[in-house]
MIDRENPA-104076 format. One record per residue: residue number from 1; x, y, z of N, C-alpha, C, O, CB in turn. Coordinates in Angstrom, 2 decimals. Glycine has a CB too. Layout:
// residues N
+-----+---------+---------+---------+---------+---------+---------+---------+---------+---------+---------+---------+---------+---------+---------+---------+
! num !     n.u !     n.v !     n.w !    ca.u !    ca.v !    ca.w !     c.u !     c.v !     c.w !     o.u !     o.v !     o.w !    cb.u !    cb.v !    cb.w !
+-----+---------+---------+---------+---------+---------+---------+---------+---------+---------+---------+---------+---------+---------+---------+---------+
! NUM !       X !       Y !       Z !       X !       Y !       Z !       X !       Y !       Z !       X !       Y !       Z !       X !       Y !       Z !
...
+-----+---------+---------+---------+---------+---------+---------+---------+---------+---------+---------+---------+---------+---------+---------+---------+
END
This chain:
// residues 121
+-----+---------+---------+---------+---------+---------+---------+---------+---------+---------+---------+---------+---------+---------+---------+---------+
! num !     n.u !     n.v !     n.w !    ca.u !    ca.v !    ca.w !     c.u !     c.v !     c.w !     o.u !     o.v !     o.w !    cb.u !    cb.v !    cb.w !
+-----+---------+---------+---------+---------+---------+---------+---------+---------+---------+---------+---------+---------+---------+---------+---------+
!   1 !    0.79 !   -1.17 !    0.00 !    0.00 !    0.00 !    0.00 !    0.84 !    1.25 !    0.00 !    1.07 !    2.11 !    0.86 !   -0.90 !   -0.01 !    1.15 !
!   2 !    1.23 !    1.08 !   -1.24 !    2.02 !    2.66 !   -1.42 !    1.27 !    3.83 !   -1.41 !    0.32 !    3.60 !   -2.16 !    2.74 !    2.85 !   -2.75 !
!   3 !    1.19 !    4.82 !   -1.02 !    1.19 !    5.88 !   -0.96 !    1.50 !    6.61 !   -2.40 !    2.65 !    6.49 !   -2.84 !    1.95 !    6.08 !    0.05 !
!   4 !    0.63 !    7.28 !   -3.09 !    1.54 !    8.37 !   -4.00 !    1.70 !    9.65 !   -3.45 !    1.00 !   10.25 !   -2.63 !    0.96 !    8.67 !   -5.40 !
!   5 !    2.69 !    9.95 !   -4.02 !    3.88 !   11.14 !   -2.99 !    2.65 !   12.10 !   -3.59 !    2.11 !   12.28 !   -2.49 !    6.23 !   11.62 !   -3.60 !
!   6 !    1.98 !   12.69 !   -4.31 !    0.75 !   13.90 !   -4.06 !    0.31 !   13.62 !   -3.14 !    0.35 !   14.37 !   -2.17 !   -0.41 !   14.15 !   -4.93 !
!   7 !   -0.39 !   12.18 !   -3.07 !   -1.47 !   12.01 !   -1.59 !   -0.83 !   12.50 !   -0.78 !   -1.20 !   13.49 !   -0.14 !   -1.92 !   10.59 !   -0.94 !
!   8 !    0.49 !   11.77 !   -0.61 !    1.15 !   12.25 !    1.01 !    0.99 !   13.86 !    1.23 !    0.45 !   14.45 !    2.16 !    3.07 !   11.89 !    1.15 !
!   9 !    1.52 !   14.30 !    0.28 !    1.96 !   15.98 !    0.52 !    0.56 !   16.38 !    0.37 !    0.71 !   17.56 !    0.67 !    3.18 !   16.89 !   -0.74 !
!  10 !   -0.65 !   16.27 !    0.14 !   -2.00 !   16.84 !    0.39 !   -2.25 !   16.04 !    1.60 !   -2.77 !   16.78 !    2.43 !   -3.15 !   16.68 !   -0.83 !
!  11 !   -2.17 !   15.30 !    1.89 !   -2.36 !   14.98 !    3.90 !   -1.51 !   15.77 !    4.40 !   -1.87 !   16.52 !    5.31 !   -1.91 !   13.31 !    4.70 !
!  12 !    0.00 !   15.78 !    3.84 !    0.34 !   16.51 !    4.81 !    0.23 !   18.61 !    4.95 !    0.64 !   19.40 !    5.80 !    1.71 !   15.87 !    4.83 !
!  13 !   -0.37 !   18.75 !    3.91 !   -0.46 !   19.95 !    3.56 !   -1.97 !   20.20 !    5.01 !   -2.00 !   20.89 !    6.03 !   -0.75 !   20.11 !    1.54 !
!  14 !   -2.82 !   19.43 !    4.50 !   -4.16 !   19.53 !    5.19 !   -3.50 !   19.51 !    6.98 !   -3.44 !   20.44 !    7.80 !   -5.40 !   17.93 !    4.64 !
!  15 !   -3.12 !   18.23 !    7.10 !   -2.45 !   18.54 !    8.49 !   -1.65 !   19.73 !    8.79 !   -1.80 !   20.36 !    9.83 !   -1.58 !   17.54 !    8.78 !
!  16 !   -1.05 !   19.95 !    8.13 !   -0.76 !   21.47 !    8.49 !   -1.45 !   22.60 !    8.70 !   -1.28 !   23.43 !    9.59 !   -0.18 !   21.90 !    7.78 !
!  17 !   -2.45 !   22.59 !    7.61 !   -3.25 !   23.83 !    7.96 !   -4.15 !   23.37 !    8.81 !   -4.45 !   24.33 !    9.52 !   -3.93 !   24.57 !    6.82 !
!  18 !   -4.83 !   22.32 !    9.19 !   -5.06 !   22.22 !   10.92 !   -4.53 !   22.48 !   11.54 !   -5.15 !   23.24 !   12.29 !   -5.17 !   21.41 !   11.58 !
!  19 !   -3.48 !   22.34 !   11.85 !   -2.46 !   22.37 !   13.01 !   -2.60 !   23.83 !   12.90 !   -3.03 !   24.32 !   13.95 !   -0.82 !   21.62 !   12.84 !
!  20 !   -2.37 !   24.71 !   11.93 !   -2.24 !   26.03 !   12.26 !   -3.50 !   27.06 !   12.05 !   -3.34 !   28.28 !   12.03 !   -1.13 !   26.44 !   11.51 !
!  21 !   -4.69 !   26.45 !   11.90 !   -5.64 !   26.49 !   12.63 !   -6.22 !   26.61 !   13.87 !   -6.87 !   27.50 !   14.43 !   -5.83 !   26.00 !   12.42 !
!  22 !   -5.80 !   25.42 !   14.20 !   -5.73 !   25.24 !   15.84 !   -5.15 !   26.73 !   16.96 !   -5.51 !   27.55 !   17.81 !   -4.47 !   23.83 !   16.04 !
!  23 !   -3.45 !   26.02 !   15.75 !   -2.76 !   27.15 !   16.64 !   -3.30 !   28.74 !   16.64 !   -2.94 !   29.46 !   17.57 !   -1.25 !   27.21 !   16.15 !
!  24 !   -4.32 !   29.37 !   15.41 !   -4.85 !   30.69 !   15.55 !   -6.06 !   30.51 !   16.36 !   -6.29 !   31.58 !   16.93 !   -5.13 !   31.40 !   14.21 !
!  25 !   -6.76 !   29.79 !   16.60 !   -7.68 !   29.53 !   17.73 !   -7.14 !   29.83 !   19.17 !   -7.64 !   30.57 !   20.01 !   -8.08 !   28.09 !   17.67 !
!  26 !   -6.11 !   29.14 !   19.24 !   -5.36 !   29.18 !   20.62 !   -4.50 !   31.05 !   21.20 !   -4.28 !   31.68 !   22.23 !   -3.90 !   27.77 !   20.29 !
!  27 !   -4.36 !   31.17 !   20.02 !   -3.80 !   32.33 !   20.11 !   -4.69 !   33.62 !   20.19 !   -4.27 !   34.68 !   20.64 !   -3.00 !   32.36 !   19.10 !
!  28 !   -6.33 !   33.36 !   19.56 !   -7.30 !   34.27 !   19.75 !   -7.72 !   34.38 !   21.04 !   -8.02 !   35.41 !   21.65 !   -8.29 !   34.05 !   18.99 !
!  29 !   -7.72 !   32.61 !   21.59 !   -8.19 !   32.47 !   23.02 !   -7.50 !   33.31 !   24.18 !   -8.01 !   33.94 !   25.10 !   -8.03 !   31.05 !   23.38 !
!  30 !   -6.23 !   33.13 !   23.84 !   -5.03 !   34.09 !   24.60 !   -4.85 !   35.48 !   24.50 !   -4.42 !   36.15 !   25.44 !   -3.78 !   33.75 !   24.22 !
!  31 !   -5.22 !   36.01 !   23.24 !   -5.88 !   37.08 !   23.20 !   -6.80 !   37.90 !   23.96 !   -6.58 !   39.02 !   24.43 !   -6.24 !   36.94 !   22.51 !
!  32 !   -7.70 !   37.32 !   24.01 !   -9.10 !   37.67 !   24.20 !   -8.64 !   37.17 !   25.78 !   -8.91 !   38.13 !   26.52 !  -10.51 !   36.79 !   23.14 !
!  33 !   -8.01 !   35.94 !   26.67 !   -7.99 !   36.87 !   27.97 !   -6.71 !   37.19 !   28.39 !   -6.33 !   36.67 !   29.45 !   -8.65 !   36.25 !   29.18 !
!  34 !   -5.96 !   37.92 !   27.80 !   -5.37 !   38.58 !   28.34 !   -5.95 !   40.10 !   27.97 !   -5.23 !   40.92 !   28.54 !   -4.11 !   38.19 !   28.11 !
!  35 !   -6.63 !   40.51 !   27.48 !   -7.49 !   42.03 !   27.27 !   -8.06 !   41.68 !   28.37 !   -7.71 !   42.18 !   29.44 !   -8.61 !   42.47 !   25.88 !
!  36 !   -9.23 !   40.60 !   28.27 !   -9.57 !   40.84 !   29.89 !   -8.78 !   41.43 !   30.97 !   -8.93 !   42.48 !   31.61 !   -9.79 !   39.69 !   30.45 !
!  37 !   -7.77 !   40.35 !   31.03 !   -6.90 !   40.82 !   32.32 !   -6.82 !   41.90 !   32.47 !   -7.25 !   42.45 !   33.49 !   -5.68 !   40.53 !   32.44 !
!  38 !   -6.06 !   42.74 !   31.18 !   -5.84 !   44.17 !   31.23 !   -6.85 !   45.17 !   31.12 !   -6.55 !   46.36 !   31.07 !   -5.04 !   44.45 !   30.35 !
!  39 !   -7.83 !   44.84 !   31.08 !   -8.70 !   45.72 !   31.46 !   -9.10 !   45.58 !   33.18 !   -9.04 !   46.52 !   33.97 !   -9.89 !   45.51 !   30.47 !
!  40 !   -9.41 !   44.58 !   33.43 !   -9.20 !   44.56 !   34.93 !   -8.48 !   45.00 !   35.34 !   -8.91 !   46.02 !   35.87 !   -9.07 !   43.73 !   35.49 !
!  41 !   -6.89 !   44.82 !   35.54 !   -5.69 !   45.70 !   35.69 !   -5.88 !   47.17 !   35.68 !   -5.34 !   47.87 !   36.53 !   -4.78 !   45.41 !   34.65 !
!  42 !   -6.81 !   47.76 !   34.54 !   -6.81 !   48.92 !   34.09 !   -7.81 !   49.49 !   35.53 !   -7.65 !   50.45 !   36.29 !   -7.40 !   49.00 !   32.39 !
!  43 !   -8.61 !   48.70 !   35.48 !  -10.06 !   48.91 !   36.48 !   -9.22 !   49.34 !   38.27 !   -9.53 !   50.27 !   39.01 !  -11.31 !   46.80 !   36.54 !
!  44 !   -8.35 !   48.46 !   38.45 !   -7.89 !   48.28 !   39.45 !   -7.33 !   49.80 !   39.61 !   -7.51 !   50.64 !   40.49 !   -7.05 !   47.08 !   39.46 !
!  45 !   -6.50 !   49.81 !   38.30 !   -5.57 !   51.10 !   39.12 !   -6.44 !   52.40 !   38.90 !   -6.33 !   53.31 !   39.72 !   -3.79 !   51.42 !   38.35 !
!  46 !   -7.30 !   52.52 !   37.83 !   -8.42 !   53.94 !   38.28 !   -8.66 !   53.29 !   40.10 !   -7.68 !   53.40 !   40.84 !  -10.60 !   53.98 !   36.93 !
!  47 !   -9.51 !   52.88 !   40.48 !  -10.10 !   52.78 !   41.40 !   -8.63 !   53.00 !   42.46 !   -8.99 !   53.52 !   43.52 !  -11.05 !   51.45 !   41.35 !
!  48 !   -7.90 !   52.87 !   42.44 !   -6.67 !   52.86 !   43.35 !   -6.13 !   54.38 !   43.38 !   -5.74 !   54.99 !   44.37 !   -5.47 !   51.76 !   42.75 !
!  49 !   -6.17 !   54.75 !   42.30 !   -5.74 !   56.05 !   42.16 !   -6.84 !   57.63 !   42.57 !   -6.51 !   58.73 !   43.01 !   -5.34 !   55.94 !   40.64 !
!  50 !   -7.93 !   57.15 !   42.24 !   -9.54 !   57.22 !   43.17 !   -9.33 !   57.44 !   44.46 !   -9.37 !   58.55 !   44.99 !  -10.51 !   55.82 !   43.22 !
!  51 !   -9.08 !   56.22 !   45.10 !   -8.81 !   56.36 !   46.42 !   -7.68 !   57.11 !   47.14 !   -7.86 !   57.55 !   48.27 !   -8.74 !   55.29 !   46.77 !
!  52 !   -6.43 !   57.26 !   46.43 !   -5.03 !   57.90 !   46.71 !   -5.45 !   59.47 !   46.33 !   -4.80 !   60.43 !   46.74 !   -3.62 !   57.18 !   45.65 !
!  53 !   -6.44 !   59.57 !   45.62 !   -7.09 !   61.34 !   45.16 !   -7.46 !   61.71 !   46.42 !   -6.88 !   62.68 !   46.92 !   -8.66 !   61.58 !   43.97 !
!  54 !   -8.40 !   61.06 !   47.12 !   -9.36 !   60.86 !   48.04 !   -8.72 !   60.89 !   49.50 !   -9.28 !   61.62 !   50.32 !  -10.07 !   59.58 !   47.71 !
!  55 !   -7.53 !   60.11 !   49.94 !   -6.75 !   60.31 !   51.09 !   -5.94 !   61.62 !   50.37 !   -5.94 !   62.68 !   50.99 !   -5.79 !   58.84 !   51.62 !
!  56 !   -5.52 !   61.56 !   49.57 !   -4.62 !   62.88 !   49.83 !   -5.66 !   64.63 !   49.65 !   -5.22 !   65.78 !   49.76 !   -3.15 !   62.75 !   48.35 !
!  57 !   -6.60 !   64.34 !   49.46 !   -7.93 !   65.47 !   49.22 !   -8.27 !   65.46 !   51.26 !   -8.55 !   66.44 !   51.95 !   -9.84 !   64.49 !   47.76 !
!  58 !   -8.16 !   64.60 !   51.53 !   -8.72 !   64.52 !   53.18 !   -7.70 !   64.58 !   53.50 !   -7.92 !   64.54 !   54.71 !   -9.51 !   63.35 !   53.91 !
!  59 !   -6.50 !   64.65 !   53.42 !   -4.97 !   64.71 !   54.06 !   -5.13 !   66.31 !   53.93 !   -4.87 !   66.93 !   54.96 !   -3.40 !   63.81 !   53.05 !
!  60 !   -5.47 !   66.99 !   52.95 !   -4.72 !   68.47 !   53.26 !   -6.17 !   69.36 !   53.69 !   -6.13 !   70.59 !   53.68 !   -3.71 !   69.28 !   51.58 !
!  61 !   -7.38 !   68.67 !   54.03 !   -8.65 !   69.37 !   54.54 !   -7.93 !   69.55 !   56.08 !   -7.09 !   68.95 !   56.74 !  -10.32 !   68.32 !   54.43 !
!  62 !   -8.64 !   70.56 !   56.20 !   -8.64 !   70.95 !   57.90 !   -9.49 !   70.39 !   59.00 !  -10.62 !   70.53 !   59.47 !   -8.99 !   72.31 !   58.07 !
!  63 !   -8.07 !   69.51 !   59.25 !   -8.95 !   68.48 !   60.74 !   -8.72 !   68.69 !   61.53 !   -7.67 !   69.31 !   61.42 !   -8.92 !   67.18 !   61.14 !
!  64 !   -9.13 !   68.59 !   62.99 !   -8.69 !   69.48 !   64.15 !   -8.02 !   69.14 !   64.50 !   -7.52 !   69.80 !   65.41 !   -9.21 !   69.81 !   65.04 !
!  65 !   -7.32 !   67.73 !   64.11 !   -5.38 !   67.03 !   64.88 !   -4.87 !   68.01 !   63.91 !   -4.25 !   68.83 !   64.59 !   -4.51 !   64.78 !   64.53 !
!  66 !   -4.77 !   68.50 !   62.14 !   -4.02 !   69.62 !   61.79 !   -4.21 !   71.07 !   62.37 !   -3.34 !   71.94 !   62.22 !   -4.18 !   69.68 !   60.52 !
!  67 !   -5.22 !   71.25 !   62.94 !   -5.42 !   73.02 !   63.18 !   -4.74 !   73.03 !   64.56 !   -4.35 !   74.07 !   65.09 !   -7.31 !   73.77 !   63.27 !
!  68 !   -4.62 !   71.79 !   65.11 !   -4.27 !   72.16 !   66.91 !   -2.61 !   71.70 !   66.03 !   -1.71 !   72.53 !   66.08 !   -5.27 !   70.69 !   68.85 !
!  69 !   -2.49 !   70.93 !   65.62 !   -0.82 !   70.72 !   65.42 !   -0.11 !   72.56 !   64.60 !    1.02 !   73.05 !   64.70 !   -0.57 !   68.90 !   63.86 !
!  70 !   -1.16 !   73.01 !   63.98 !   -0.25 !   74.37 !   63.34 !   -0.62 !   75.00 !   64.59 !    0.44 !   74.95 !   65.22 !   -0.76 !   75.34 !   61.68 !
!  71 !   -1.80 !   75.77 !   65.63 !   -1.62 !   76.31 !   66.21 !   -0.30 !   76.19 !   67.46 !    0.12 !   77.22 !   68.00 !   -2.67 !   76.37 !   66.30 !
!  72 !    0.15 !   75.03 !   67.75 !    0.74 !   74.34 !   68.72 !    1.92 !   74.60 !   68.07 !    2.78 !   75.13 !   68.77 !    0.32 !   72.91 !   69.04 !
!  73 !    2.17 !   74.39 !   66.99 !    3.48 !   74.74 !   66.72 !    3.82 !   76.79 !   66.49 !    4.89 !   77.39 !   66.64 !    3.75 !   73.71 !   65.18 !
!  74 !    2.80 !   77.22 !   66.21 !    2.76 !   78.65 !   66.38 !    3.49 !   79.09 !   67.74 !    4.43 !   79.81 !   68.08 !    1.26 !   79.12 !   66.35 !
!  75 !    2.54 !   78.28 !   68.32 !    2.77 !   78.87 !   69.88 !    4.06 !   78.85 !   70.54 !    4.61 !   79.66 !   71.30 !    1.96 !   78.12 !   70.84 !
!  76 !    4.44 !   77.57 !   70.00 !    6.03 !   77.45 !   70.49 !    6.79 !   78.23 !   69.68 !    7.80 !   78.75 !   70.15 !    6.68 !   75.99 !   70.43 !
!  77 !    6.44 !   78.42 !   68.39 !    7.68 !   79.13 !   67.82 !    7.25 !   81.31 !   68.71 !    7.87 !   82.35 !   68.95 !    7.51 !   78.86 !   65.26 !
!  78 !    6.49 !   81.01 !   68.78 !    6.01 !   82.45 !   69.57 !    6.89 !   82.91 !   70.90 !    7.51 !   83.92 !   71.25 !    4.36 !   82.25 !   70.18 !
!  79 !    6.62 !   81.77 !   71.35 !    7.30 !   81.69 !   72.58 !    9.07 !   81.67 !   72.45 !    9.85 !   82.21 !   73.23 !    6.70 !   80.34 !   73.28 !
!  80 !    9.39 !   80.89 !   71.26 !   10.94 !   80.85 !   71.36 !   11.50 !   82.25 !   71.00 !   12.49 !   82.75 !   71.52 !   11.58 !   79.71 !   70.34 !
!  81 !   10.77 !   82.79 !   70.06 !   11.10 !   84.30 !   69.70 !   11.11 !   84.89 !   70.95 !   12.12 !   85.49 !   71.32 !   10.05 !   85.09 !   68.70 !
!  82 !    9.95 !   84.81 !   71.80 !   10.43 !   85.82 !   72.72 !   11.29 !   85.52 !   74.05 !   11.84 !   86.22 !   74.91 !    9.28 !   86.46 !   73.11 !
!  83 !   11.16 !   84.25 !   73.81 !   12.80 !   83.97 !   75.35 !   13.72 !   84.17 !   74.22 !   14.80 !   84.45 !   74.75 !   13.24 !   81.80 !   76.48 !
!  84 !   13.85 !   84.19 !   73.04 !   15.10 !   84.95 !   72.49 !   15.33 !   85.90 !   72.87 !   16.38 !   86.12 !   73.48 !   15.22 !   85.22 !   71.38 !
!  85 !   14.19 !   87.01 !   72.59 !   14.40 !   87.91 !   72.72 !   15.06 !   88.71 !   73.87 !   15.96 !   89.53 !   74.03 !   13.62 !   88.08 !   72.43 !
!  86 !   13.97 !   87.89 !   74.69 !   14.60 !   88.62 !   76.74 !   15.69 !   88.00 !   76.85 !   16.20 !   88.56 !   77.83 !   13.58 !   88.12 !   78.53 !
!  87 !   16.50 !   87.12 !   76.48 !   17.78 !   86.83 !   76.61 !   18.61 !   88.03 !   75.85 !   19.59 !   88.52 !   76.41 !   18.02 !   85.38 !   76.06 !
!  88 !   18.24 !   88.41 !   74.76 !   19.18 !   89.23 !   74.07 !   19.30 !   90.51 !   75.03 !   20.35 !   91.10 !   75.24 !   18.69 !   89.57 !   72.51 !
!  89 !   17.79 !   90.91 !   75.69 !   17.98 !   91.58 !   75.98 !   18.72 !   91.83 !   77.33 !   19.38 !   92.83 !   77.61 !   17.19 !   91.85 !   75.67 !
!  90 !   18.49 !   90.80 !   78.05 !   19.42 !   90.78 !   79.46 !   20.64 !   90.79 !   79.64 !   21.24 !   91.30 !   80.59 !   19.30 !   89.84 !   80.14 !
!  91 !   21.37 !   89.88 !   78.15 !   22.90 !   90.13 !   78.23 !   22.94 !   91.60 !   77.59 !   23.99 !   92.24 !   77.72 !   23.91 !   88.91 !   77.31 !
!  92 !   21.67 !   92.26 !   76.79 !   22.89 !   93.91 !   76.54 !   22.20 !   94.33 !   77.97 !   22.73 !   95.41 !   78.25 !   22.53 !   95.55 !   74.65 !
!  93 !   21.67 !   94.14 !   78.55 !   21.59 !   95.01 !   80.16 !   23.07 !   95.13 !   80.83 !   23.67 !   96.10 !   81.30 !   20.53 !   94.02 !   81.46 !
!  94 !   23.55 !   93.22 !   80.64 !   24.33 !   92.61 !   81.94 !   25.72 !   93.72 !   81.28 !   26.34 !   94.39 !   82.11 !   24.63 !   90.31 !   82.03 !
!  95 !   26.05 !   93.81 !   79.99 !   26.93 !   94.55 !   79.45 !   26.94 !   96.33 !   79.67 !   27.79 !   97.12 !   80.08 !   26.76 !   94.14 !   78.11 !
!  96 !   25.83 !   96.45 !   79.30 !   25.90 !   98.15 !   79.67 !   26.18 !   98.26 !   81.52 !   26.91 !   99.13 !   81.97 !   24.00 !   99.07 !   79.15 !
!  97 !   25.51 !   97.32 !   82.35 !   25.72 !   97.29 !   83.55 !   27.20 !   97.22 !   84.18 !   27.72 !   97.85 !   85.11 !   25.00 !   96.36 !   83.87 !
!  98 !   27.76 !   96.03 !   83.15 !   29.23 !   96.14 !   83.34 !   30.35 !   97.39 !   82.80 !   31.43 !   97.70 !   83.30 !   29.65 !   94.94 !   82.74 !
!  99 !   29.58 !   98.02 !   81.50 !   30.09 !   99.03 !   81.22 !   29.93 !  100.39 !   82.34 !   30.96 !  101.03 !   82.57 !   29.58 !   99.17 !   79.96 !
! 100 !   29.16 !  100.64 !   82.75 !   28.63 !  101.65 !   83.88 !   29.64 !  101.75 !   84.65 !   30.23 !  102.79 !   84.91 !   27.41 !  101.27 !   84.74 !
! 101 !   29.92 !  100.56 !   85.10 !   30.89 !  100.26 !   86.31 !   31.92 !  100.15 !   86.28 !   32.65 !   99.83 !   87.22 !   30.81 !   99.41 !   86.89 !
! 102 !   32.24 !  100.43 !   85.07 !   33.86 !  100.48 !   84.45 !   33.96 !  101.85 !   84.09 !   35.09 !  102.28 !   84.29 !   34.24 !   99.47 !   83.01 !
! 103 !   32.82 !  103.01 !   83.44 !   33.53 !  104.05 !   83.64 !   32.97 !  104.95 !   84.52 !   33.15 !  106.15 !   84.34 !   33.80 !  104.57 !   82.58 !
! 104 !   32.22 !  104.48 !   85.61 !   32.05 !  105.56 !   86.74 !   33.28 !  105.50 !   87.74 !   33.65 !  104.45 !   88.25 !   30.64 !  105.29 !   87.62 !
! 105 !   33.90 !  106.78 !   87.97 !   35.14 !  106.47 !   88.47 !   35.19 !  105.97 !   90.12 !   34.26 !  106.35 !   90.82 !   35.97 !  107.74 !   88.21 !
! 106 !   35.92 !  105.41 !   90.54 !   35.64 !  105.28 !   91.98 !   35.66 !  106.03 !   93.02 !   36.75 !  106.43 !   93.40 !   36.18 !  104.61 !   92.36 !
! 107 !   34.66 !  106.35 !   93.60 !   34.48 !  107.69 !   94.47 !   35.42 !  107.34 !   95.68 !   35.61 !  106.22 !   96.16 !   32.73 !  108.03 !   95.00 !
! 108 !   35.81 !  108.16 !   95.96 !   36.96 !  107.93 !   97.33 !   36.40 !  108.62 !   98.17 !   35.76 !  109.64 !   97.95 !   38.59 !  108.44 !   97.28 !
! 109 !   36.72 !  107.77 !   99.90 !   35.67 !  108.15 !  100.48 !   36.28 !  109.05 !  101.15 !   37.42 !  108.75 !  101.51 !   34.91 !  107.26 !  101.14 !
! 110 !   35.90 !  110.03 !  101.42 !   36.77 !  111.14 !  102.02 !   37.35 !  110.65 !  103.99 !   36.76 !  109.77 !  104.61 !   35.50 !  112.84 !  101.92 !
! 111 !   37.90 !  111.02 !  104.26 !   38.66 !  111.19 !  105.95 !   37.49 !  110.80 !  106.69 !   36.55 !  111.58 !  106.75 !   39.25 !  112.98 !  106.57 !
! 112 !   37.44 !  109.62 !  107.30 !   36.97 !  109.95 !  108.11 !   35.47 !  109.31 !  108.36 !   34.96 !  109.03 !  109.45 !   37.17 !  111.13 !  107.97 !
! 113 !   34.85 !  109.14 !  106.94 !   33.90 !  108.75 !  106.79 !   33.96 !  107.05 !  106.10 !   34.96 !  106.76 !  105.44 !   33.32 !  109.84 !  106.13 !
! 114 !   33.09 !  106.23 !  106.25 !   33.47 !  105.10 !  105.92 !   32.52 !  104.90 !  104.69 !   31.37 !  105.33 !  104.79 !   33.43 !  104.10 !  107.08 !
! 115 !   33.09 !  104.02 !  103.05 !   32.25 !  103.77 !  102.19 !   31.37 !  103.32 !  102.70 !   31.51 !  102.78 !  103.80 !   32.55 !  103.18 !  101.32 !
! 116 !   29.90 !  103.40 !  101.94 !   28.78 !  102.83 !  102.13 !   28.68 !  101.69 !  101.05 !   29.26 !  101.77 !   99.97 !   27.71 !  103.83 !  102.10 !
! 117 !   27.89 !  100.60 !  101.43 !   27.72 !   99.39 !  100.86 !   26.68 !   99.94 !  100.02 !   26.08 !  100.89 !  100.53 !   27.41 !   98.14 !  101.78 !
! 118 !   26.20 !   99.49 !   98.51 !   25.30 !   99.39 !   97.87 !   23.95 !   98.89 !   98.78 !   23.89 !   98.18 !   99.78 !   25.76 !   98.63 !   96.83 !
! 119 !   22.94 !   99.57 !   98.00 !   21.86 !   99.51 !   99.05 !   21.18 !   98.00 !   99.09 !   20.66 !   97.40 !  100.04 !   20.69 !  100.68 !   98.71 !
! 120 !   21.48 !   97.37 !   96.93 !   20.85 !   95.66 !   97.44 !   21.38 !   95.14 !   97.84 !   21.02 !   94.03 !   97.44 !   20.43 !   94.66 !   96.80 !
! 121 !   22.71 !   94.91 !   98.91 !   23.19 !   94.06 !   99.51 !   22.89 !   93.89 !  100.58 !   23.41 !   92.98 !  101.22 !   24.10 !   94.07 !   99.46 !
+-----+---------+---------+---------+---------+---------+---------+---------+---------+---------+---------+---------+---------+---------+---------+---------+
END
């Protein structure tokens, strides 16, 4: 039972284009879900990005843990300005005080009479 070599090569022609048949079936199938997927995928990240709109839209609204955290920090920076300040100002006191006393000359106490002590001592 020979075979003539046309027959063969038209079986095998036909088997081929089944086979690659098949294989565009398979490849539509794979197609078709992987769009799915990616549209899901797609779905996912709107809705994700939705929500990240949404915390960061309520992140910069005014809640009263932010209004007491800026006032609170006001306050301290309020406060540091001004113990700056009375510090600055006490050392130019403590300086002009020391200057005073460097050029008031020293009174000498005359004969007889004894210096007097400063009165806050």
């Amino acid at each position: 039972m020979k075979m003539p070599t046309g027959v063969m090569f038209a079986v095998l022609i036909v088997v081929f284009g089944l086979f690659e048949l098949w294989q565009y079936r398979q490849q539509q199938a794979y197609r078709l879900a992987m769009q799915q997927q990616v549209q899901l995928l797609q779905e996912q990240v709107q809705a994700l990005n939705s929500e990240l709109d949404a915390a960061q839209e309520a992140e910069k609204a005014p809640s009263l843990g932010n209004i007491l955290e800026e006032a609170n920090k006001a306050l301290i920076d309020g406060w540091s300005v001004m113990v700056d300040t009375v510090e600055r100002e006490l050392q130019r006191a403590q300086r002009e005080i020391a200057e005073s006393r460097k050029s008031q000359p020293e009174q000498q106490a005359e004969p007889g009479e004894q210096p007097q002590a400063p009165a806050g001592n």
